[in-house]
NUSELUM-781326 format. One record per residue (C-alpha): residue number from 1; residue in three letters; x negated, y, z. Coordinates in Angstrom, 2 decimals. Last residue first. Layout:
 num residuo      c1      c2      c3
 NUM     ALA       X       Y       Z
...
end
This chain:
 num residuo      c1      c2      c3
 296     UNK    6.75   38.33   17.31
 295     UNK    6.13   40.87   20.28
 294     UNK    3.08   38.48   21.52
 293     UNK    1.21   39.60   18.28
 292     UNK   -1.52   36.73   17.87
 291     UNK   -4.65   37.58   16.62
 290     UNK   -6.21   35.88   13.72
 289     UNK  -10.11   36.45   13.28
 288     UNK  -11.79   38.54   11.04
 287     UNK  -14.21   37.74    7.97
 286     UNK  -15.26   40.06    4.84
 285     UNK  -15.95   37.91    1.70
 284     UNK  -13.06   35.17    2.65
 283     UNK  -14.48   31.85    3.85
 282     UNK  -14.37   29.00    2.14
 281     UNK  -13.80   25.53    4.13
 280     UNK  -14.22   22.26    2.68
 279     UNK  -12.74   18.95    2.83
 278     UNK  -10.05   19.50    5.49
 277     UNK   -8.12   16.27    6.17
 276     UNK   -4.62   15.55    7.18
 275     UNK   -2.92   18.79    5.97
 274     UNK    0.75   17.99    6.60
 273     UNK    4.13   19.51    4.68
 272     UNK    5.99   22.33    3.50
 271     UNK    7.34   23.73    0.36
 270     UNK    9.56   20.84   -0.21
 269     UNK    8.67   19.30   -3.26
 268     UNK   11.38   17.37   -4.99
 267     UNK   12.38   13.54   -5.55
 266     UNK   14.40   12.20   -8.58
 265     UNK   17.78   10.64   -9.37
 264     UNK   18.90   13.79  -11.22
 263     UNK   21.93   14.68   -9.35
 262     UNK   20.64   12.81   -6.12
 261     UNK   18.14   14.92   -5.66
 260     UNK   15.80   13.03   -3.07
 259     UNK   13.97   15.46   -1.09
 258     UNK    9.94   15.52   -1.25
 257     UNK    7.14   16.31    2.25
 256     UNK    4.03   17.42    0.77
 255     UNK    0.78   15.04    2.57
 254     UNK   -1.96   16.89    1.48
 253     UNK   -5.81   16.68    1.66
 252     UNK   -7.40   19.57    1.05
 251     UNK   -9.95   22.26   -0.09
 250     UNK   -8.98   25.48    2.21
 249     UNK   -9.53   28.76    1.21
 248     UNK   -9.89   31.97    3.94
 247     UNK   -7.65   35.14    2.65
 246     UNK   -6.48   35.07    6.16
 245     UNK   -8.57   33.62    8.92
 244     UNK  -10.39   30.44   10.69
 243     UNK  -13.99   31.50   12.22
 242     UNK  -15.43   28.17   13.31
 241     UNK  -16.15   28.96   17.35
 240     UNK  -15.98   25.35   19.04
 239     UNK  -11.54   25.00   18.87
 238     UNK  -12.19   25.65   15.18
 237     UNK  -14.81   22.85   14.52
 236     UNK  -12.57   21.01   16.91
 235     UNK   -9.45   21.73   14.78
 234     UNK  -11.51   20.09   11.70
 233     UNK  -12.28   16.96   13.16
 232     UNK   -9.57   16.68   14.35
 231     UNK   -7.24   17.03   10.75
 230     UNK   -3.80   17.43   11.88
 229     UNK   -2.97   20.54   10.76
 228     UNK    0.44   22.05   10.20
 227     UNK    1.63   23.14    6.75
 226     UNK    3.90   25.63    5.04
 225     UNK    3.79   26.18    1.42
 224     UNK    3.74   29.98   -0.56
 223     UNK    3.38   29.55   -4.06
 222     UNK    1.03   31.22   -5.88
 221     UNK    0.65   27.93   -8.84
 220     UNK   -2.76   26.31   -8.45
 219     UNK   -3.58   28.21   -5.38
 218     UNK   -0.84   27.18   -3.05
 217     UNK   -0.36   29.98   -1.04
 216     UNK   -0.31   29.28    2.81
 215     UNK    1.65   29.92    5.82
 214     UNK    0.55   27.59    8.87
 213     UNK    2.50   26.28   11.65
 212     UNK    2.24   26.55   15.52
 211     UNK    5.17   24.08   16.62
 210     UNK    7.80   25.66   18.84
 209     UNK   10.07   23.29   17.71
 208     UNK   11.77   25.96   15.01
 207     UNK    8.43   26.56   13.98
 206     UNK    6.23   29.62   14.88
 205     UNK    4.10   31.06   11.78
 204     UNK    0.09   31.61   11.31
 203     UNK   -0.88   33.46    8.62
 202     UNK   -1.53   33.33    4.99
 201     UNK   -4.65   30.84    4.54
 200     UNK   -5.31   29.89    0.85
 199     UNK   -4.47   26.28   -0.32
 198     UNK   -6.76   24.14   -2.30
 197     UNK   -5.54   20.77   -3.72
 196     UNK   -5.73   16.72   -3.17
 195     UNK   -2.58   15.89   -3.14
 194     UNK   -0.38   13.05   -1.42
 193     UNK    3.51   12.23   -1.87
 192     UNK    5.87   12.05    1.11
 191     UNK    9.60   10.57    1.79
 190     UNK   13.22   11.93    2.15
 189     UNK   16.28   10.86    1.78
 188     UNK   15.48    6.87    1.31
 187     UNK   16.51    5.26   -1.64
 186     UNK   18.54    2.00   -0.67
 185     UNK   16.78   -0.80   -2.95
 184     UNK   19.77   -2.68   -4.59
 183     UNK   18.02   -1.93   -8.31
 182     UNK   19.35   -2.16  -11.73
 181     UNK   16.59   -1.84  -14.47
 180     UNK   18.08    0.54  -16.78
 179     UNK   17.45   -0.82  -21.10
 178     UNK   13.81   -0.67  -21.76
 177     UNK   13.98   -3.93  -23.76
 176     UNK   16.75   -3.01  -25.74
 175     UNK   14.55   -0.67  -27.75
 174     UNK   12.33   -3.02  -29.24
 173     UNK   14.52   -3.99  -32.04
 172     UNK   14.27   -0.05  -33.23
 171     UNK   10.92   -0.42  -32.92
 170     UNK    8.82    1.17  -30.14
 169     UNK    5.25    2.41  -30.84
 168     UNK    2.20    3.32  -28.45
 167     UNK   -0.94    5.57  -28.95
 166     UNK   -1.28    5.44  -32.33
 165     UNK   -4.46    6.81  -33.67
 164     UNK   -3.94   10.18  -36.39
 163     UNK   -7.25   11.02  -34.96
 162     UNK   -6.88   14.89  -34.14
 161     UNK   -2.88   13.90  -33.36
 160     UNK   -3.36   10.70  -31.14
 159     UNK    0.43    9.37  -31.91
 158     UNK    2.89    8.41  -29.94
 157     UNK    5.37    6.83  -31.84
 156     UNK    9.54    5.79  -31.71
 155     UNK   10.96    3.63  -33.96
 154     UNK   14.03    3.31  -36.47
 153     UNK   16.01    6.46  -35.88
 152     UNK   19.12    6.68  -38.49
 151     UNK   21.53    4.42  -36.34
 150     UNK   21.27    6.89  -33.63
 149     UNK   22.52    4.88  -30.24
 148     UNK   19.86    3.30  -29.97
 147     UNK   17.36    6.61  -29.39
 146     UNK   19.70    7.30  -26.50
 145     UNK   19.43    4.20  -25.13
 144     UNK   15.07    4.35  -25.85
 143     UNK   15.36    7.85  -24.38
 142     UNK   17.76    6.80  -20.59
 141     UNK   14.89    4.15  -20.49
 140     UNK   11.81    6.15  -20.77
 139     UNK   13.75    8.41  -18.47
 138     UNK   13.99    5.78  -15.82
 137     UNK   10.31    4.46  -16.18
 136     UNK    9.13    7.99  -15.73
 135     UNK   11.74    8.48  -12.52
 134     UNK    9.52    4.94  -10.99
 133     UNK   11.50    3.06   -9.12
 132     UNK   12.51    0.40  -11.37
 131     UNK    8.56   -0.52  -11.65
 130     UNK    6.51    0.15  -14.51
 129     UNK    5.30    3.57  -13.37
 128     UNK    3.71    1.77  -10.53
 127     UNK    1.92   -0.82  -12.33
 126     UNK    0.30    0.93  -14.78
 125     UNK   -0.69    3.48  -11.73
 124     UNK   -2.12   -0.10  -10.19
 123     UNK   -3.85   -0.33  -13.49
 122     UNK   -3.51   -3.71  -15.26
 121     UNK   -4.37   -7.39  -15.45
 120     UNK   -2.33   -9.73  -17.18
 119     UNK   -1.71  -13.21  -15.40
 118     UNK    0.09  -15.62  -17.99
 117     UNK    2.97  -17.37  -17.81
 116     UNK    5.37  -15.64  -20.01
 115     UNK    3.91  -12.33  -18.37
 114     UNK    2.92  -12.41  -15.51
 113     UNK    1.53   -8.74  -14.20
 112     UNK   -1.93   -8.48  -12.08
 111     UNK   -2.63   -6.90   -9.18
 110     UNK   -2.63  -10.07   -6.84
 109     UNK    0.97  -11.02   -8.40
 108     UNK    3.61   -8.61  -10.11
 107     UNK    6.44  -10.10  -11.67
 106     UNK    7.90   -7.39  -14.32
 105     UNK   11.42   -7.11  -14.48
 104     UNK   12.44   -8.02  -17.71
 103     UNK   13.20   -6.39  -20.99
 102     UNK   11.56   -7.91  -23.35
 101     UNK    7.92   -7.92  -21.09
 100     UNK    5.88   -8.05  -23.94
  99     UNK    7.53   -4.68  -24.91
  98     UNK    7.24   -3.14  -21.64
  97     UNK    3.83   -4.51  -21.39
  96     UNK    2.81   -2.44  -24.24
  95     UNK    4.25    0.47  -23.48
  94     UNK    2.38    0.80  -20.58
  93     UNK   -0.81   -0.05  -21.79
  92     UNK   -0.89    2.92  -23.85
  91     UNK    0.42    5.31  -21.04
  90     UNK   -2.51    3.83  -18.89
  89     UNK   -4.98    4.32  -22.07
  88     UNK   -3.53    7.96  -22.58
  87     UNK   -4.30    9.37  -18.97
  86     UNK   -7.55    7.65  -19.47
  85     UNK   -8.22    9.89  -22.54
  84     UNK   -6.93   12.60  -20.67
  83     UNK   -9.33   12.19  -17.97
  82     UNK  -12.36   11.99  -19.86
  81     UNK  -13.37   15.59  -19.68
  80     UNK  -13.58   15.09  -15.85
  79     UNK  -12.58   19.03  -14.88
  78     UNK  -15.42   20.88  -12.90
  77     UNK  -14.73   21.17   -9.12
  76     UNK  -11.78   23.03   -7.27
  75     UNK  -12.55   26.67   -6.69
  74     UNK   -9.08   27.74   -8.18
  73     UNK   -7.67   25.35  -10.13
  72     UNK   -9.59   23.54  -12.81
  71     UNK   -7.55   22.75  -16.13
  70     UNK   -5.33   19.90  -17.78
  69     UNK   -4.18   19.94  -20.74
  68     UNK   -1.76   18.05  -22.89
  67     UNK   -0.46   19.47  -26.42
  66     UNK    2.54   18.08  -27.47
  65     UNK    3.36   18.20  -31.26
  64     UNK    6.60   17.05  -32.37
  63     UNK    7.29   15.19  -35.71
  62     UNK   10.53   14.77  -37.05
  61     UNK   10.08   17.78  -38.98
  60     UNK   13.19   19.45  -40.74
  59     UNK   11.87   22.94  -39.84
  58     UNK    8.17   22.84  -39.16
  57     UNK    6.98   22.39  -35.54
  56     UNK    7.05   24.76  -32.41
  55     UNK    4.44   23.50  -29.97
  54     UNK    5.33   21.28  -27.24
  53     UNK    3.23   21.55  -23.54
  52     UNK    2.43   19.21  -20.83
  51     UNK    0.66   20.76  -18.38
  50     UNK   -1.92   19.35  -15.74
  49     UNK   -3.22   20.81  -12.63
  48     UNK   -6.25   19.87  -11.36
  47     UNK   -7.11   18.79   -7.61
  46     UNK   -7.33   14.81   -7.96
  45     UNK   -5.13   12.01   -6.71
  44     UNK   -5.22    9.96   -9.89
  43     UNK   -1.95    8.69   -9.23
  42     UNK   -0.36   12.24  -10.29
  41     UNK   -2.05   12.17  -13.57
  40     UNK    0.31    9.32  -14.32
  39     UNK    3.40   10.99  -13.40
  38     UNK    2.29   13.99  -15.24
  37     UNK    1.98   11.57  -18.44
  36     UNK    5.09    9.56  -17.76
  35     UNK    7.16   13.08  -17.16
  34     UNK    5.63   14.67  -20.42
  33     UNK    6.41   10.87  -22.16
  32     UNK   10.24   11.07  -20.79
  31     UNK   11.04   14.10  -21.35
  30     UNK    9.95   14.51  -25.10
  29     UNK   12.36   10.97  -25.55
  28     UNK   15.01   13.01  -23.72
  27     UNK   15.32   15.98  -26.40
  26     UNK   14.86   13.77  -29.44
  25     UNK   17.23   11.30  -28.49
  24     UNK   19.88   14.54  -27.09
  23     UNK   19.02   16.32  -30.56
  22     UNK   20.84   13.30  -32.14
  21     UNK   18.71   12.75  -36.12
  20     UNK   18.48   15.26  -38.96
  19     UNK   17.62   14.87  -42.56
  18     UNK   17.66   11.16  -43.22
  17     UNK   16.94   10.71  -46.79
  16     UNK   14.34    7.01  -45.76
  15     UNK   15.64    5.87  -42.41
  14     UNK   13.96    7.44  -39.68
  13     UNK   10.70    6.79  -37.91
  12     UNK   10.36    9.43  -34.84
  11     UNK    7.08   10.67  -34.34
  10     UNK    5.67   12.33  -30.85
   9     UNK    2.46   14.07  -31.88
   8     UNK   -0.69   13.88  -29.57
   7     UNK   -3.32   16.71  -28.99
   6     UNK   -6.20   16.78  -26.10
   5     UNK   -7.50   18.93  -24.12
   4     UNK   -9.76   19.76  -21.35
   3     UNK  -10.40   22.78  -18.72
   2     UNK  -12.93   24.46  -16.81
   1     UNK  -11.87   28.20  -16.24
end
């Protein structure tokens, strides 16, 4: 399997004899760069799954390894070896805004961010993860409070581990400036997110509006996800003779429908949603057709 890697440590700067610091700062300052880093990857729109993983470290260490990779799913195409490296650059650029910012909302015109009167270009996935919205930007805030609240902890680091670069660093004085941006914006109960993945055909099912749906597993992690079809183009490839069966893959383009949790402030996947565009279709090895059982 096609896959790329890259190492970054997590450092907390303590006062000098300090032999422990609050679990809780550690805890949610690991949360909230694995969250901005998936959250990231997510705005690139591609079919490869992404895992952000801490090793076990050396009693008494303050620093924490995280090891970030991000592999090929099943018949997606070979894995951009650079995408980590931009991954890092938006999370880079992130933090420094935030601190140029000093804690205020960030005035976006044209694409690009003022800042004290001056017109800073950036991302649009830079800009995204910087607005109140955004649950990276919340946790990034919930870390830096909790980080405040430990006299003992004097910055915060990401650190390039093979290179010993730094990535981004927050000092102590710093951490006021991520404090929770308060928003009036009613959060809707439901809304959509778009993938770019492969599916493999299950079966057909009925829906509770007498809509034909589709079972599929989700080849990137087995799990079963319903879907209608919207894609034309596709259905009249179908609707002309294109053999459409079990155990068939699908390369797609997918709208998942996501709940707000209101517990954690956060959206999650429903296991259903719409396929609006079929990018390629792999047959299984040995064909057949669906039938439809009229005793269902």
């Amino acid at each position: 399997m096609d896959s790329s890697e890259q190492n970054i440590v997590l450092k907390f700067g303590t006062e000098p004899n300090t032999n422990e610091v609050d679990a809780l700062a550690v805890a949610s300052a690991i949360e909230a760069v694995a969250t901005m880093i998936k959250e990231v990857h997510q705005g690139f729109h591609d079919n490869h799954e992404l895992l952000v993983k801490a090793r076990p470290f050396a009693p008494g260490s303050l620093e924490i390894p995280l090891d970030i990779v991000v592999s090929a799913a099943v018949a997606a195409s070979l894995v951009n070896q650079d995408v980590i490296s931009d991954i890092l650059n938006i999370v880079k650029e992130y933090f420094k805004i935030k601190n140029s910012l000093k804690g205020e909302v960030p005035r976006i015109e044209n694409g690009k961010i003022i800042i004290e009167g001056n017109a800073i270009k950036a991302d649009n996935i830079t800009i995204n993860i910087l607005q109140p919205s955004s649950f990276a930007n919340q946790l990034v805030s919930k870390a830096m409070d909790k980080a405040s609240c430990d006299d003992s902890i004097r910055a915060i680091e990401i650190i390039k581990d093979s290179e010993q670069k730094k990535i981004a660093r927050v000092d102590k004085s710093q951490f006021q400036y991520y404090h929770k941006i308060e928003t009036t914006v009613e959060t809707p109960q439901e809304e959509c997110r778009k993938e770019r993945t492969t599916l493999v055909i299950y079966g057909p099912i009925l829906a509770a509006d007498n809509r034909v749906m589709w079972k599929f597993i989700r080849a990137k992690d087995r799990e079963t996800f319903s879907a209608n079809i919207t894609d034309e183009t596709f259905l009249s490839r179908v609707a002309s003779g294109e053999k459409f069966a079990a155990g068939d893959m699908l390369e797609v383009e997918l709208l998942i429908r996501q709940k707000h949790d209101k517990m954690f402030e956060t959206y999650v996947d429903l296991k259903k949603g719409t396929i609006t565009e079929v990018f390629n279709h792999i047959p299984r090895d040995e064909q057949t057709q669906f039938g439809y059982d009229e005793s269902d």
